[in-house]
Backbone bond lengths (Angstrom), bond angles and torsions (degrees), N, CA, C in turn:
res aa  C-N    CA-C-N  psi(-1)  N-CA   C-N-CA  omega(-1)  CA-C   N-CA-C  phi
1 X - - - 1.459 - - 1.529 109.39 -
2 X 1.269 109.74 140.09 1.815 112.19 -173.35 1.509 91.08 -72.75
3 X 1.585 110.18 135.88 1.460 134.01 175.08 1.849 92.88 -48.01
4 X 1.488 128.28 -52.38 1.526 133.83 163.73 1.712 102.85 2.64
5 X 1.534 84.71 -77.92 1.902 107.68 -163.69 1.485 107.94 -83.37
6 X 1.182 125.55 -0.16 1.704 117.60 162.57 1.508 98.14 -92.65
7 X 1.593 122.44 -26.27 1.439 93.96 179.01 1.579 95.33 -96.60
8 X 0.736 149.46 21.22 1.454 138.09 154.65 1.503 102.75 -91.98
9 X 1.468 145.38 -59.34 1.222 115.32 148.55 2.190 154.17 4.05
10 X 1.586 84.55 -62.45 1.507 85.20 151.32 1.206 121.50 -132.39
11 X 1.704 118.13 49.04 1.293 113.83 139.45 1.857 103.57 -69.28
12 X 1.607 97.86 -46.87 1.261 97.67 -169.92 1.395 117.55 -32.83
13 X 1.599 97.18 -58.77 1.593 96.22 -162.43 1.133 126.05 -133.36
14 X 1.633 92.71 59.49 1.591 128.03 -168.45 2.014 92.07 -81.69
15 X 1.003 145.94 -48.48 1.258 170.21 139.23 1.588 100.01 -1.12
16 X 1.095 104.74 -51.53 1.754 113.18 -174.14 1.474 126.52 -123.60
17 X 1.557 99.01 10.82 1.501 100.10 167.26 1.213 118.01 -62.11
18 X 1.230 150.65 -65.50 1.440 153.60 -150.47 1.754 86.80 -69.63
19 X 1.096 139.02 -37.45 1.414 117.29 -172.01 1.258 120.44 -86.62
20 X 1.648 115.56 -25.74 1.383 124.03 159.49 1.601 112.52 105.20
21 X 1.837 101.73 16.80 1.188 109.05 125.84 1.453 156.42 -16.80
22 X 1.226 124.87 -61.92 1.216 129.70 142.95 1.447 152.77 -50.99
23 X 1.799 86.93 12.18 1.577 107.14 -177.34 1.726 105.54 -106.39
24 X 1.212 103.94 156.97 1.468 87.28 167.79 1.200 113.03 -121.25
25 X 1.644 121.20 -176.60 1.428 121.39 -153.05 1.436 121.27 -66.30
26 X 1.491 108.16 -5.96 1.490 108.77 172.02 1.649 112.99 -72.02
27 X 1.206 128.21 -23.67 1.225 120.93 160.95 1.162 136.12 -72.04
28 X 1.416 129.29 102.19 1.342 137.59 -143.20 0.969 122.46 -94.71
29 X 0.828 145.64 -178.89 1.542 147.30 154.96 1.540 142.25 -46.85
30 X 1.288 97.44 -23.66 1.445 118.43 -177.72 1.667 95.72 -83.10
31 X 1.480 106.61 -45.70 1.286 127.28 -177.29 1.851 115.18 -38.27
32 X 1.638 87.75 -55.19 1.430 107.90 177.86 1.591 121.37 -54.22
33 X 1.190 99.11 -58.31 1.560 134.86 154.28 1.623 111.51 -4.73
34 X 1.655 80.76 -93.73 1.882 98.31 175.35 1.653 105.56 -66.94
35 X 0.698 133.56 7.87 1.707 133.04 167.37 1.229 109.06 -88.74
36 X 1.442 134.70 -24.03 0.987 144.07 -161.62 1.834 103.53 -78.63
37 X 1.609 87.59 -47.63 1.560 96.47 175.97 1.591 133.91 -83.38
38 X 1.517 95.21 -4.86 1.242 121.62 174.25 1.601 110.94 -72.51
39 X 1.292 96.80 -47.76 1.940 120.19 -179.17 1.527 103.00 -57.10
40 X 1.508 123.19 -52.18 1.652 128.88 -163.54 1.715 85.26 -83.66
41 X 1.387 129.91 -60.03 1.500 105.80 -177.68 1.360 125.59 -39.93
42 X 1.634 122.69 -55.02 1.177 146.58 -155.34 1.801 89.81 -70.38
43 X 1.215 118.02 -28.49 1.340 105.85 -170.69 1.750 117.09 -110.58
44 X 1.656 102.70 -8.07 1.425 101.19 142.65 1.029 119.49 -23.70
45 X 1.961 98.02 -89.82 1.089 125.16 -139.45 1.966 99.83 -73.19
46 X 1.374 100.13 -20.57 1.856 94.00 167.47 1.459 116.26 -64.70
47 X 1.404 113.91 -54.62 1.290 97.95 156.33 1.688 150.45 -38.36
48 X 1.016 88.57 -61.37 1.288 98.80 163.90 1.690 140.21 -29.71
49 X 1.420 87.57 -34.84 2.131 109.10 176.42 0.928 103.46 -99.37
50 X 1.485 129.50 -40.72 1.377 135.10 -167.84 1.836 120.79 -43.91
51 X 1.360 109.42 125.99 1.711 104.85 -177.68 1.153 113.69 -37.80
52 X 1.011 129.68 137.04 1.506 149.89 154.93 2.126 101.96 -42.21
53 X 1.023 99.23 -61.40 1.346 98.00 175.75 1.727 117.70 -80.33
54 X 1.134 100.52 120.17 1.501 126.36 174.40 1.348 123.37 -43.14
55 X 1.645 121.60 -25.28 1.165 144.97 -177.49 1.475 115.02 -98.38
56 X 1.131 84.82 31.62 1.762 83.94 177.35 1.900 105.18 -131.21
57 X 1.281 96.08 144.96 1.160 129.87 -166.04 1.444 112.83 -76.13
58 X 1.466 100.51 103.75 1.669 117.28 -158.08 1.881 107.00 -109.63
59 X 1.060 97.07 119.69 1.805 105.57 169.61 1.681 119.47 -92.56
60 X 0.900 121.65 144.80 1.645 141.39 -151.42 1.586 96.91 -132.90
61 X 1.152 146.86 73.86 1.245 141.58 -171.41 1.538 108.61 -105.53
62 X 1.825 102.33 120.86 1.020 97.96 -154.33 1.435 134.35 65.51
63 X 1.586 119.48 41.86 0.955 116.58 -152.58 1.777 114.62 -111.65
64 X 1.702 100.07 12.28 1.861 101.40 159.71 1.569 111.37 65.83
65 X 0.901 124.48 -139.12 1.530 134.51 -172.76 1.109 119.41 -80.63
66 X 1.673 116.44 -19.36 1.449 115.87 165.67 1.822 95.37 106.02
67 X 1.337 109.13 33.58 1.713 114.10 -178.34 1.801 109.22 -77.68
68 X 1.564 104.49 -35.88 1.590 106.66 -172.80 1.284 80.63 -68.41
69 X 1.297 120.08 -71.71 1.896 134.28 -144.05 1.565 96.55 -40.52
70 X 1.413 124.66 -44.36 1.286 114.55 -173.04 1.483 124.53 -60.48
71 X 1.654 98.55 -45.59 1.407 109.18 176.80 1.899 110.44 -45.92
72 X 1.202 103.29 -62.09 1.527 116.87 173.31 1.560 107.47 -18.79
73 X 1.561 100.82 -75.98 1.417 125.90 -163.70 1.467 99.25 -49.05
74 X 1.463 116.38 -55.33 1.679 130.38 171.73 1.671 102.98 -33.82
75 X 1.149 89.62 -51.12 2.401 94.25 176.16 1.668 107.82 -71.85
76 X 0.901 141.69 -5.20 1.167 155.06 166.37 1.928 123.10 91.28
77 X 1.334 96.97 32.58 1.600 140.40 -169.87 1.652 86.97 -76.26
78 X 1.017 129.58 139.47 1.713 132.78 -168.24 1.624 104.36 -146.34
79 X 1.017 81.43 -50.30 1.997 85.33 -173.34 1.506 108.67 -84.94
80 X 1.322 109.29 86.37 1.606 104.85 178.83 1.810 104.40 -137.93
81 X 1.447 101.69 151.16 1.453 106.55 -172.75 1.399 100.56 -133.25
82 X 1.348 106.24 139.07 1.691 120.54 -158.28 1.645 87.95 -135.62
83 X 1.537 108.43 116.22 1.446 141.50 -175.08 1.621 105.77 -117.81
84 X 1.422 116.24 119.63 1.331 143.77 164.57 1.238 132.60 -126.92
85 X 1.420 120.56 157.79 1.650 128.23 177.40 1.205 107.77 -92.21
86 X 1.347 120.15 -14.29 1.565 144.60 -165.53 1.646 110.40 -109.08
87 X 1.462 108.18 107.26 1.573 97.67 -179.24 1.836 91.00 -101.89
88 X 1.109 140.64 38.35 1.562 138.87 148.36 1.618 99.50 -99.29
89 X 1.295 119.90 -35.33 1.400 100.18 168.55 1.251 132.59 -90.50
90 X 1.498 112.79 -0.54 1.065 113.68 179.77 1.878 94.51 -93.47
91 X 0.684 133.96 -34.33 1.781 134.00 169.04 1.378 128.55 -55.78
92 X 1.977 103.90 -16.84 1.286 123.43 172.07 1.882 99.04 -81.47
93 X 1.033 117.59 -52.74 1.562 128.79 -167.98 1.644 90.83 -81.46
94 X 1.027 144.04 14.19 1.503 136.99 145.69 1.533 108.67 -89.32
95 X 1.424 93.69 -52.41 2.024 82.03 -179.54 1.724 106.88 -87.09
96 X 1.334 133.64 -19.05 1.540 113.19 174.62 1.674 97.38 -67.31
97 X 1.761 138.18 -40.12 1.172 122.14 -168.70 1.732 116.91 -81.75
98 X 1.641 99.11 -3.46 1.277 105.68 -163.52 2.257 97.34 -80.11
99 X 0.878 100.37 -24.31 1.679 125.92 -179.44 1.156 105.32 -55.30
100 X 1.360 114.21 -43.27 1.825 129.93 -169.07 1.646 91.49 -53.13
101 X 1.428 119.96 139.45 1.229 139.99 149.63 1.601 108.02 -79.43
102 X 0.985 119.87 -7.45 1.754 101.28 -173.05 1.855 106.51 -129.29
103 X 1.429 89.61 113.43 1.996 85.65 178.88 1.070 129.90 -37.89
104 X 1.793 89.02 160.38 1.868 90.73 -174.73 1.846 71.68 -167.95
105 X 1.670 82.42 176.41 1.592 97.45 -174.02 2.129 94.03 -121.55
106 X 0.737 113.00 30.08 1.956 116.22 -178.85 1.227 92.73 -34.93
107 X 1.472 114.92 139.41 1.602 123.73 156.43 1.476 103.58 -119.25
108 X 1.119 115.63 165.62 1.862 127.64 -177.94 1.284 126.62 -137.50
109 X 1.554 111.27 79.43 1.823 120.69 -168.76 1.502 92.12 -93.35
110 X 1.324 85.68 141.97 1.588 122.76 166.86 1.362 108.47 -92.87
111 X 1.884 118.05 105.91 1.585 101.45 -156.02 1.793 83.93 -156.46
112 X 0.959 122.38 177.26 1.611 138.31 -177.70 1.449 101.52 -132.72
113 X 1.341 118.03 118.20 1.176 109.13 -141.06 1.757 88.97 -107.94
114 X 1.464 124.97 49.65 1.348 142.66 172.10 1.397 100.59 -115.27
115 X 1.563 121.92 -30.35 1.286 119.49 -163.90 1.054 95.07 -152.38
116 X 1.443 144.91 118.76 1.304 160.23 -173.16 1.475 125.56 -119.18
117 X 1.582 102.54 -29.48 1.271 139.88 -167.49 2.005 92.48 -34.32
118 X 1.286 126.72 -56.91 1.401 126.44 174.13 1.493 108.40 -54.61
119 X 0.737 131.15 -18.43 1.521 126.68 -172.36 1.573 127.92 -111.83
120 X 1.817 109.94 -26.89 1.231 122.90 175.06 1.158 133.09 -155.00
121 X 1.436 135.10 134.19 1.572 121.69 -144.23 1.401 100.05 -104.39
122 X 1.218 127.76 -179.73 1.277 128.92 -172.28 1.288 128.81 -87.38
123 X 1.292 124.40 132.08 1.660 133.43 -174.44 1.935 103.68 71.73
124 X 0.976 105.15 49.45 1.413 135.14 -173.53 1.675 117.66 -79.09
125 X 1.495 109.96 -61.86 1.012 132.37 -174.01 1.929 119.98 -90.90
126 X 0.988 105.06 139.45 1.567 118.35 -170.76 1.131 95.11 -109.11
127 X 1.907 149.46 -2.11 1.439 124.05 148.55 1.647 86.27 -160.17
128 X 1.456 131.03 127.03 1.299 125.53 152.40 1.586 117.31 -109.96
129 X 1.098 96.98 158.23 1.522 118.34 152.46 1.490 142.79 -169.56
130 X 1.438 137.84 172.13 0.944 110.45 -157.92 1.661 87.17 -151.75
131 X 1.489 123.15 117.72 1.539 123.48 -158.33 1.579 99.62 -122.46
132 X 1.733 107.99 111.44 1.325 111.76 149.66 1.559 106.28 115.74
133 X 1.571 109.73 -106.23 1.583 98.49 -169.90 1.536 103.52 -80.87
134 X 1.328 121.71 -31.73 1.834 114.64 -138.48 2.030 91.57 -59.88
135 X 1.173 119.86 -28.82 1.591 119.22 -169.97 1.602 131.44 -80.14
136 X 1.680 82.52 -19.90 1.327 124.01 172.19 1.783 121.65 -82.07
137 X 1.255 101.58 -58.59 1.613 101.68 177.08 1.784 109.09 -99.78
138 X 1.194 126.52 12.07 1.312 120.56 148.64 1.742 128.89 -56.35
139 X 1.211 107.61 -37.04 1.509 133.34 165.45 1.931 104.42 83.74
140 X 1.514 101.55 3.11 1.167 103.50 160.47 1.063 120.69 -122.47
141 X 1.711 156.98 75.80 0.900 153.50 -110.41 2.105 86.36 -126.74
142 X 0.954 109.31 -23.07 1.703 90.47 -167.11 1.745 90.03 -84.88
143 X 1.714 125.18 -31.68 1.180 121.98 165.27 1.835 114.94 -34.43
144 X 1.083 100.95 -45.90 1.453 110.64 -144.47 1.890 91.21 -98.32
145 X 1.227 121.57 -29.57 1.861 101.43 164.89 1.453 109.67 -85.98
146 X 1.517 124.03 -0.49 1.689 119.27 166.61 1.197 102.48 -49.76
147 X 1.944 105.96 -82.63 1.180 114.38 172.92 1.657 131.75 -40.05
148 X 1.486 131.22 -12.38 1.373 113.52 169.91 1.517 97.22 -107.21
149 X 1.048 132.14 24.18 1.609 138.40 151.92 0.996 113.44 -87.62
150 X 1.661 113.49 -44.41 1.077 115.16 -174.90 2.159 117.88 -64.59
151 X 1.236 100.71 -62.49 1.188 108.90 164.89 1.676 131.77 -47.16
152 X 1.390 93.03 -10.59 1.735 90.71 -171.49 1.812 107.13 -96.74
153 X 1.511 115.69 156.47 1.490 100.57 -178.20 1.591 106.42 -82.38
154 X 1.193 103.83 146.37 1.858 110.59 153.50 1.250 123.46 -37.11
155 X 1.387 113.80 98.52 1.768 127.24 161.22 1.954 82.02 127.59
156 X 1.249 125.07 14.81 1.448 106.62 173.80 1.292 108.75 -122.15
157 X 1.639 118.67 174.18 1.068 155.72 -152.88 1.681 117.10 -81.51
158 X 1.461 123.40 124.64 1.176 101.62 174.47 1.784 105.10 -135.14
159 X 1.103 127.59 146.23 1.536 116.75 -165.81 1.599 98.55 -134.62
160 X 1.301 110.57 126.41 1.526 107.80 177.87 1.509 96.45 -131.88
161 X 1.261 119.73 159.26 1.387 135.36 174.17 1.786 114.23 -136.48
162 X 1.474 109.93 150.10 1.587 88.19 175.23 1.772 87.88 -170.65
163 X 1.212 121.11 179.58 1.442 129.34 -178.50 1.992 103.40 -61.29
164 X 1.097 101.68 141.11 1.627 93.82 147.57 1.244 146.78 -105.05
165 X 1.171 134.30 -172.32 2.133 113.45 -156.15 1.477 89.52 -97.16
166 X 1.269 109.82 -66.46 1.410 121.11 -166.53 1.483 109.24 -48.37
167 X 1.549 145.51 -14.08 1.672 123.64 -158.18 1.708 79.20 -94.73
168 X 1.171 125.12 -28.44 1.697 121.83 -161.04 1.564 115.72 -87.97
169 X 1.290 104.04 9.31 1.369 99.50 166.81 1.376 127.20 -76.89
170 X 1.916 100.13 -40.53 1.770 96.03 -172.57 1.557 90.58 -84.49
171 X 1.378 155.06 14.86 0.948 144.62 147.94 1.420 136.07 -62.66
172 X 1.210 117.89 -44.55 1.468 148.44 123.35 1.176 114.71 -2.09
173 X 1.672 115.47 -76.30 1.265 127.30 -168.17 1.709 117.36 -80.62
174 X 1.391 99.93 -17.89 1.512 117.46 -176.24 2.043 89.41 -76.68
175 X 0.972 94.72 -57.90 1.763 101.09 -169.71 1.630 96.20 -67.05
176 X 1.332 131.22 15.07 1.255 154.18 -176.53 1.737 94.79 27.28
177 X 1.114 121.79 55.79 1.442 148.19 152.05 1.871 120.02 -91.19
178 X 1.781 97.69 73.02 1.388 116.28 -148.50 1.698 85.98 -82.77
179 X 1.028 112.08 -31.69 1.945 113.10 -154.66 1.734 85.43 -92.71
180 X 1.579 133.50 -23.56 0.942 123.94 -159.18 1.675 105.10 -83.42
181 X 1.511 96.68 -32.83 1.952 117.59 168.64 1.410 111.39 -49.55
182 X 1.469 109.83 -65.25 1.518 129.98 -179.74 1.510 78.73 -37.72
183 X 1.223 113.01 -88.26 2.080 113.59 -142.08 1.271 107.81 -41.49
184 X 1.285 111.01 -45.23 2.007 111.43 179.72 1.169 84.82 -59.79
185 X 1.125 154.69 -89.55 1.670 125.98 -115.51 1.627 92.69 -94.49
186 X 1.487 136.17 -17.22 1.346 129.46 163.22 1.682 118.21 -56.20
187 X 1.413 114.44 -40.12 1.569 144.24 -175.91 1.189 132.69 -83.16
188 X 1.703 108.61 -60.64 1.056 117.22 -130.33 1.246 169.98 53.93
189 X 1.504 94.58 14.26 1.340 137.58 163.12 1.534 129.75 -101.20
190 X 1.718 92.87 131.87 1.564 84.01 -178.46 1.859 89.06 -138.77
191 X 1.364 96.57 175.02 1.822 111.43 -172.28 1.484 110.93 -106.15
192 X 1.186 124.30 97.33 1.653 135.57 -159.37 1.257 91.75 -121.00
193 X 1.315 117.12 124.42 1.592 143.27 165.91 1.740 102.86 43.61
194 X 1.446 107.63 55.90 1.737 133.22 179.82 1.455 103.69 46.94
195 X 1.480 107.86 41.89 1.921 117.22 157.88 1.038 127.96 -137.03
196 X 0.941 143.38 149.38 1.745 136.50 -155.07 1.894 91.26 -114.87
197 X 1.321 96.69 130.46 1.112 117.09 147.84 1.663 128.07 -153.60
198 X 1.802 111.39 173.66 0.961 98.50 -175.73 1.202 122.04 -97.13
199 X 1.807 115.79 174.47 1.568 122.36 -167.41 1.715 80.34 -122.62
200 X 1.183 116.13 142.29 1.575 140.52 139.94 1.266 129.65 -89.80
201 X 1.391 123.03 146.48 1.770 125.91 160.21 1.784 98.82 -93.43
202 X 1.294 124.46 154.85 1.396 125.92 170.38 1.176 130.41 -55.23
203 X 1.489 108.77 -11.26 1.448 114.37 177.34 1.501 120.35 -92.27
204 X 1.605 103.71 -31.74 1.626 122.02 153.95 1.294 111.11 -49.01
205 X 1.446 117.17 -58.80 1.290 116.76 179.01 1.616 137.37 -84.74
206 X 1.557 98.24 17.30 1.150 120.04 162.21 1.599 122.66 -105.69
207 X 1.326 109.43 -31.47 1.833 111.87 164.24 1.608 113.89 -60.97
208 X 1.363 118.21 0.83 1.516 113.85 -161.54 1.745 86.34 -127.10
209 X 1.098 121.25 -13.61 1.756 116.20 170.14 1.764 97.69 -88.26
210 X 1.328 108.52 -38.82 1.876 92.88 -172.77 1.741 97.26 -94.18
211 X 1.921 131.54 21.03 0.938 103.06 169.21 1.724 96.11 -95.24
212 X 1.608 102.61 5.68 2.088 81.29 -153.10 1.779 76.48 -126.73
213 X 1.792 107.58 37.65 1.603 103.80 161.56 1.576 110.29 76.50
214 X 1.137 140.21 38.63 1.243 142.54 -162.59 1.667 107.48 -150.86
215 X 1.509 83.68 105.19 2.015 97.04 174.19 1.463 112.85 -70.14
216 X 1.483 110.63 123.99 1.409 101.84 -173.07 1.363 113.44 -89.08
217 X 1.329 139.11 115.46 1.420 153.15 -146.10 1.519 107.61 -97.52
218 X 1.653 109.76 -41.94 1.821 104.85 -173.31 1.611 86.46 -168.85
219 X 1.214 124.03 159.36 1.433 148.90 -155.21 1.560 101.26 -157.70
220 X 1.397 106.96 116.92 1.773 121.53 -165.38 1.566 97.90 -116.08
221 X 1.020 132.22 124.80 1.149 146.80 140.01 1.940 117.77 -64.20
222 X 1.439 135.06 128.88 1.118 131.01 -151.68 1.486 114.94 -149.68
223 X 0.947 120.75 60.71 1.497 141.35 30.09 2.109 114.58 -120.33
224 X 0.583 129.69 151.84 1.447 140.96 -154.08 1.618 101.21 -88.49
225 X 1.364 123.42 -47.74 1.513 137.34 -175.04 1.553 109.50 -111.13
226 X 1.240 123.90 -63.48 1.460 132.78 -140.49 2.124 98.65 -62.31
227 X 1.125 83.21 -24.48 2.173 80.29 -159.67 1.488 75.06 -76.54
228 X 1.252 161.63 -12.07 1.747 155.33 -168.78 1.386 89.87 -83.33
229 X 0.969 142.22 -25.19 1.669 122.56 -137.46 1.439 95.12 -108.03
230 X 1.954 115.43 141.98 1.056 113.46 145.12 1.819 135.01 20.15
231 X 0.959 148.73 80.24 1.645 140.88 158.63 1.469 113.15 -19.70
232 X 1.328 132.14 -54.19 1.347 140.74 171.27 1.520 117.04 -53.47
233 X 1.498 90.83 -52.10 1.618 92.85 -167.56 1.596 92.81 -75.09
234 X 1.349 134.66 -56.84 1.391 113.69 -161.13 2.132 121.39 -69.78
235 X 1.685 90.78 6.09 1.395 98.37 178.70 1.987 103.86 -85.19
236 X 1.179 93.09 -34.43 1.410 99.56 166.39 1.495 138.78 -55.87
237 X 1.482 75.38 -43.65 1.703 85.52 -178.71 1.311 128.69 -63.42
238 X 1.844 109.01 -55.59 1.033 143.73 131.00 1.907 130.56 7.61
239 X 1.327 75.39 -26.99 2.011 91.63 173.83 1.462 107.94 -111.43
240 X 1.108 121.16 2.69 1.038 123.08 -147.99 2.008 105.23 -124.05
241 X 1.356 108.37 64.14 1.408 106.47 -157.13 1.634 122.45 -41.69
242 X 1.386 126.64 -43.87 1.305 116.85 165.48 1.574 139.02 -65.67
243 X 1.869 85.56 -5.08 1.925 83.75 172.25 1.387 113.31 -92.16
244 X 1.628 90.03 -20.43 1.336 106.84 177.50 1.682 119.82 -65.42
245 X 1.177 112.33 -26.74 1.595 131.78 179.85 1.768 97.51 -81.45
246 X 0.804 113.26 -58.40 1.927 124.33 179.72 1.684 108.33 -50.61
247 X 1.210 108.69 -52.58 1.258 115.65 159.37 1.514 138.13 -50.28
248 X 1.592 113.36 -32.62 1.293 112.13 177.59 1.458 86.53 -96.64
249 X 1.152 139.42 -21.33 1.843 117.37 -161.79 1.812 81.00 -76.64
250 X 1.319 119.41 -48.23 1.806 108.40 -164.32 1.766 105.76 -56.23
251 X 1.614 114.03 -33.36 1.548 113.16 -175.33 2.275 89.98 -73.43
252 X 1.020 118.53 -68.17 1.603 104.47 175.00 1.437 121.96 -35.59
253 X 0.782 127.70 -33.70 1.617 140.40 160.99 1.490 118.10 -44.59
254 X 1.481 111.26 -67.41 1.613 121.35 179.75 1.606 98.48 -93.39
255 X 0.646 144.75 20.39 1.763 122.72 -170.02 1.273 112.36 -100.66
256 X 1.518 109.36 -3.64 1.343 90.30 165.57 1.702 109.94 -132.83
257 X 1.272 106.00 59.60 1.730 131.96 -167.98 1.427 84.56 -87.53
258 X 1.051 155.63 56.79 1.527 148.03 171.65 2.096 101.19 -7.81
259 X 0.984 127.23 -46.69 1.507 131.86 174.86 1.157 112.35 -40.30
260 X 1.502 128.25 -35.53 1.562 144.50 -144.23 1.477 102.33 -117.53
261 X 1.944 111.60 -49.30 1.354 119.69 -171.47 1.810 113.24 -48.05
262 X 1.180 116.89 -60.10 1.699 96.68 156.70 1.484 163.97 -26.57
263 X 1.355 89.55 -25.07 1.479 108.63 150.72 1.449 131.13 -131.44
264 X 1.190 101.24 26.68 1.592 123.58 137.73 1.589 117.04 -32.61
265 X 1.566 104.18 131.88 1.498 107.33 150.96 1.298 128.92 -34.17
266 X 1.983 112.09 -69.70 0.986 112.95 171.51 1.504 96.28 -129.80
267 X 1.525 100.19 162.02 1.720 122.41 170.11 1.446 128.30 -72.88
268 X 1.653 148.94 41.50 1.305 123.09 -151.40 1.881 101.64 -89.09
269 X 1.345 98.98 144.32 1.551 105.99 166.38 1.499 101.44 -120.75
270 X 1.434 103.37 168.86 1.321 116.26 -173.84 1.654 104.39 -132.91
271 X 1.221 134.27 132.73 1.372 135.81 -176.40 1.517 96.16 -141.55
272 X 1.905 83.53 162.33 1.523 92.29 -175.37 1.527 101.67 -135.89
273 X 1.336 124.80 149.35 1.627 109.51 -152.58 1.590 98.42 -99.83
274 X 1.331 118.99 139.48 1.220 119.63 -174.32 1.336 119.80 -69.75
């Protein structure tokens, strides 16, 4: 798909991303559910790398409405720059950060996050990352961890997240979409909310961190169990705050079982630039 019509995409429905609007009714509930646990993993493990010092100069790639950037800012993280293909989402993440009562210095580039080269020079950044679709619906994904290698400084952190190949097969085959199975694992491409992007295994998405110079440090699976389970049962659970707590310590536990990470929700790796 021309990069054109993905950012005309969420200009559209830059407005209703964070509520999940822009999904359609095939995304279910269960869906919602296990995303939930996908969101508290994914933001562990951001934490977790993230500088110790607050004053350091944080990249958002692909960074939508500005949902990570806030969290950050919430830690008292100020200097952060939130890069999109989408200037409706980047206008959403001006007024959700503009809301914040507590300073920060946010900037908002309009950038393609395959080629950045106009927007940011190299060894730039003191922690990047880039969580979820932007690596995914670029359709060049080894383009797009050059450039956040490229941009990041030597001895730092880079965190990407994106779909994985393997959980969408028995989905596929369940929606008895047999030729649609075949193409992902022929490709690596699959057609998510009428756009093609790609799915990785961790090992795919680890030849493309040591091609663009990036030691891969830990490999997250997001969430490992919970997106398998029942629709009913995980709506249940889900209300239920201490199963709900029991549940994410067992997904923190396995998530980074490399055995399991393949049929993961989502894929996050973590690299460190050589």
């Amino acid at each position: 798909m021309p990069k054109k019509k993905v950012e005309e995409i969420f200009d559209k429905y830059a407005e209703g991303y964070s509520t999940g609007e822009f999904k359609p009714s095939i995304y279910d509930e269960v869906a919602r559910t296990a995303m939930s646990f996908a969101d508290d993993i994914t933001w562990h493990y951001l934490q977790k790398y993230a500088p110790r010092d607050t004053n350091a100069l944080i990249l958002d790639a692909g960074g939508g409405d500005g949902n990570w950037a806030q969290k950050f800012i919430e830690l008292d993280y100020r200097n952060i720059v939130i890069s999109d293909l989408s200037q409706g989402m980047l206008d959403e993440a001006k007024k959700r950060l503009g809301k914040l009562s507590l300073k920060h210095n946010a900037q908002f580039i309009k950038a393609d996050i395959t080629d950045m080269k106009d927007s940011f020079q190299e060894n730039t950044f003191d922690y990047v990352f880039s969580q979820y679709d932007a690596v995914s619906l670029c359709m060049a994904p080894r383009n797009a961890i050059l450039e956040l290698g490229r941009v990041a400084k030597r001895g730092t952190y880079v965190v990407v997240s994106l779909d994985t190949k393997f959980r969408r097969v028995p989905e596929f085959i369940e929606a008895k979409q047999i030729e649609a199975a075949r193409k992902l694992l022929r490709t690596n491409v699959s057609v998510e909310f009428g756009f093609p992007q790609y799915n990785l295994t961790w090992e795919e998405l680890a030849e493309y961190f040591d091609y663009a110079g990036l030691e891969v440090v830990e490999v997250v699976g997001a969430p490992v169990f919970l997106h398998q389970v029942d629709e009913k049962v995980m709506q249940e659970l889900e209300k239920d705050p201490e199963a709900r707590k029991e549940l994410l310590k067992v997904e923190l536990e396995y998530c980074t079982t490399k055995s399991l990470i393949n049929f993961a929700g989502h894929l996050q790796m973590i690299g460190k630039k050589k």
